[in-house]
C-alpha positions as CSV (number, residue, x, y, z in Angstrom):
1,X,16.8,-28.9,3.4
2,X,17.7,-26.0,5.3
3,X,19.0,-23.8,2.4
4,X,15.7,-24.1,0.8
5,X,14.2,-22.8,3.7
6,X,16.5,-19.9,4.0
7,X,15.7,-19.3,0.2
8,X,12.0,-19.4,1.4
9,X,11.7,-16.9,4.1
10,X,14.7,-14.6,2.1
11,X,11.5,-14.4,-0.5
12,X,9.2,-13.8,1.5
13,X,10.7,-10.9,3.2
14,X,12.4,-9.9,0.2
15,X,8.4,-9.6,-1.5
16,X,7.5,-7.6,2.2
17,X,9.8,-5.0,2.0
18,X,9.4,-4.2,-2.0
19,X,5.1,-4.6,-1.6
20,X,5.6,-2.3,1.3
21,X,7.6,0.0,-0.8
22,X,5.2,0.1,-3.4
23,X,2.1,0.6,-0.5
24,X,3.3,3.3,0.9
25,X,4.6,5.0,-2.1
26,X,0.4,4.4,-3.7
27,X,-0.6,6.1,-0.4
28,X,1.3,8.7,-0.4
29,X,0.4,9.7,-3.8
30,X,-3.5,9.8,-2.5
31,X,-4.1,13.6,-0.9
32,X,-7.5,12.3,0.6
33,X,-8.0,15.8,1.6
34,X,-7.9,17.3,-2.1
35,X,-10.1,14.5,-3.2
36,X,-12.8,15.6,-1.3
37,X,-12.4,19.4,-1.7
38,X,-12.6,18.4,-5.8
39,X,-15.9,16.2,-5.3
40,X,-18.8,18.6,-5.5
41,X,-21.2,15.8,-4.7
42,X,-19.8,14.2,-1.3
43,X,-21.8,11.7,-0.5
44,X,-19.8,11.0,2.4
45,X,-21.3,13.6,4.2
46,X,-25.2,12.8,3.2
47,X,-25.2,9.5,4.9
């Protein structure tokens, strides 16, 4: 019984560090800062 809980929480930190991967690598690839600079209608700043 205790392997399959070392099994379990192996997966679930194994899925944590490779969705964290992917997160930050999607985030990075965002330059928020050219996105608005591209946007001629910002409606950010009209609210």
């Amino acid at each position: 019984m205790g392997y399959l809980w070392v099994m379990t929480i192996g997966y679930v930190i194994c899925l944590g560090l490779v969705g964290g991967t992917l997160m930050f690598f999607i985030t990075s690839a965002f330059d928020f800062d050219d996105a608005s600079r591209i946007d001629l209608l910002d409606t950010r700043e009209k609210e």
